[in-house]
N, C-alpha and C positions, 0 to 999 in steps of 0.2 A: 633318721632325723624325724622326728614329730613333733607336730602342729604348734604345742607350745615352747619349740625350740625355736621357732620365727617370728615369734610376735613380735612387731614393730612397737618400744616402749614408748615413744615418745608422740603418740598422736593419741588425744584423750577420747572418751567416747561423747555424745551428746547425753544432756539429764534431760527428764521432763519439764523442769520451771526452764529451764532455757528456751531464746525465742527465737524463731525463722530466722531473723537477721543475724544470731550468732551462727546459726547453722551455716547461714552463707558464709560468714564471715571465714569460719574456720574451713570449709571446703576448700575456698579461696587460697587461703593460706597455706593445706597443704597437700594442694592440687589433687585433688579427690571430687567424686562425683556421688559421691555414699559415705554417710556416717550413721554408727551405729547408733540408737537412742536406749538407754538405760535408766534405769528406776532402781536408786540403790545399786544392788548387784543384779538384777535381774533382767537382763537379753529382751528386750521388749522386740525391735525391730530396726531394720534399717531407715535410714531418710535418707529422698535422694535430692535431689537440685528440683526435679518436678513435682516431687508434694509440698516444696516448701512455697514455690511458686503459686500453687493454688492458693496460699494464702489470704484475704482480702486485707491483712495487715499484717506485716513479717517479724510486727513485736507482740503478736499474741506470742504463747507458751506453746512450745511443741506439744504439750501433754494434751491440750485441749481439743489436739484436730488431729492427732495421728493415732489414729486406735487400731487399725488392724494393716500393719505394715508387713512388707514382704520379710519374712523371716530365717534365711539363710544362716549355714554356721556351718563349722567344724568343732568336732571334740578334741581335747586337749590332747588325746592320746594318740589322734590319729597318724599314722604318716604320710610325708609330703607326698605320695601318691596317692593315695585319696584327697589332700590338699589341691591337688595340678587337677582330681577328675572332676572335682566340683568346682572347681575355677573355670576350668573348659565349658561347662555347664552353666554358669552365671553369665551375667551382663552386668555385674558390678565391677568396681575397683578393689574392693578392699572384702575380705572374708572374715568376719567376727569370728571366735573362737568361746568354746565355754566348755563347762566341766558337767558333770551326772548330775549335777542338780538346779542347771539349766541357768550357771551364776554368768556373768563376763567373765573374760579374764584380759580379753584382747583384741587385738585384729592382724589380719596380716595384709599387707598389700601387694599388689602384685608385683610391687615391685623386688622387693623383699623375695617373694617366693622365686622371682626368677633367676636373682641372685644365689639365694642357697641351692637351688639346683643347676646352676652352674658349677657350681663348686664342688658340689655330691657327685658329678657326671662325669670329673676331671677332665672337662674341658681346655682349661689352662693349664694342664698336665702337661711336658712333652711325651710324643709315643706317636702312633699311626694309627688309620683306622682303615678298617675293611668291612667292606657290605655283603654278606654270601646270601644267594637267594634259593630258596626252598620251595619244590611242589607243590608241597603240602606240609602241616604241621607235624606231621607222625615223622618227617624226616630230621628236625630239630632236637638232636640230641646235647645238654649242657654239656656233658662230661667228655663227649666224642670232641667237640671243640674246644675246649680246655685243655685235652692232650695233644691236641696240636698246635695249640700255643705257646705252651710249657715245653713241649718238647724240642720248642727253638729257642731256648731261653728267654723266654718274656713270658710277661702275665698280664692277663687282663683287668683294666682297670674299670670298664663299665661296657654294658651289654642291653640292648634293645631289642625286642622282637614287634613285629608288624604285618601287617597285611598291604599290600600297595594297591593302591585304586585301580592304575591303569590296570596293571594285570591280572591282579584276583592271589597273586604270588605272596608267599609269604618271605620276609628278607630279616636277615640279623644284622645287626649293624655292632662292630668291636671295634672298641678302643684299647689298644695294648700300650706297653709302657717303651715296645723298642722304635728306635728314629729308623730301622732300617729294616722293613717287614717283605720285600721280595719272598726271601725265602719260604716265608711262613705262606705266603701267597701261593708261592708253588706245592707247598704240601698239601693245602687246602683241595687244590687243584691233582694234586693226586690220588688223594682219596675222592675221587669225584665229587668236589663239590663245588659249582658252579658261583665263581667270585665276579660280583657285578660291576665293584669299584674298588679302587684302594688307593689311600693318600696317604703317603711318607711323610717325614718329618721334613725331608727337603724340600715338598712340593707345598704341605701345608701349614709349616710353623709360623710364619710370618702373618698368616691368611687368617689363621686361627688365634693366636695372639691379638692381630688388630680388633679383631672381631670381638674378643672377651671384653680388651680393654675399652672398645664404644661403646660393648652393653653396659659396664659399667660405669663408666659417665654417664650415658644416658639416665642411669638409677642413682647417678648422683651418691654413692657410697664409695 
């Protein structure tokens, strides 16, 4: 999935002849705290609620007092993992998106971005998840854990790797497709690999379900 698969179509960007008070206007409207400002096609900079407030009258023209705006973006081609790093990384709402020649094309916000990787992650999947945790990196083998998921008739549907703070440990987190993962827990555990957690379909469908379906009101989609 990349960058220009989530662009949210329906939230327009700011022009230059437009005035602080439209700015407010449309924030407002659709609950954002950053909109993009544009000249023609070309990605000029973000506006947020506080430059427009500097204002001394909020029907001057954006163009006349916002010249060197904080200039954040994503390339069209990126994927939504470099999408979530620089989102991690900003304090805006919303990530404008452009192409090689530095045109608009869009924005995404985050609301949008947490929606499609929701969905990317087969959250809303049914299946089980287990957390194995690792010494060290060099013990993380993909294909060693693949055959022991396979070889309990399930597959995996999404796969995370991490470092955890308290411990300095590194932990993999799998999502498989089966409601009934015991067994596979015990394999894991056979081949010495030290399982930290694991939630069933019995313990966690309802948990995870409710869960999906709040983030998704919440995002209003």
């Amino acid at each position: 999935m990349l960058a220009k698969d989530i662009i949210s179509e329906n939230i327009p960007p700011l022009k230059i002849k437009d005035t602080g008070a439209k700015a407010i206007e449309w924030m407002y409207e659709f609950k954002l705290s950053h909109l993009p400002l544009v000249d023609h096609q070309n990605y000029i900079g973000l506006v947020s609620e506080e430059d427009i407030l500097d204002f001394n009258d909020t029907h001057e023209q954006l163009g006349k007092f916002l010249k060197n705006l904080y200039k954040p973006f994503v390339k069209d081609t990126e994927h939504i993992y470099e999408v979530l790093r620089v989102a991690a990384n900003l304090k805006t709402t919303v990530i404008p998106v452009i192409d090689n020649e530095q045109h608009y094309l869009g924005l995404i916000t985050l609301q949008s971005l947490l929606y499609n990787f929701a969905k990317m992650s087969s959250i809303s999947e049914p299946g089980g998840v287990i957390i194995i945790e690792l010494n060290n990196k060099t013990d993380y083998v993909l294909s060693d854990i693949a055959r022991i998921v396979e070889g309990n008739d399930a597959h995996i549907l999404s796969l995370y790797f991490n470092v955890e703070a308290d411990s300095g440990k590194h932990a993999v987190t799998i999502k498989v497709d089966s409601t009934e993962i015991k067994h596979i827990v015990a394999t894991f555990e056979r081949y010495q690999y030290q399982v930290k957690a694991y939630f069933q379909e019995s313990d966690m469908v309802e948990i995870i379900k409710d869960r999906y379906d709040s983030l998704m009101n919440y995002l209003n989609i």
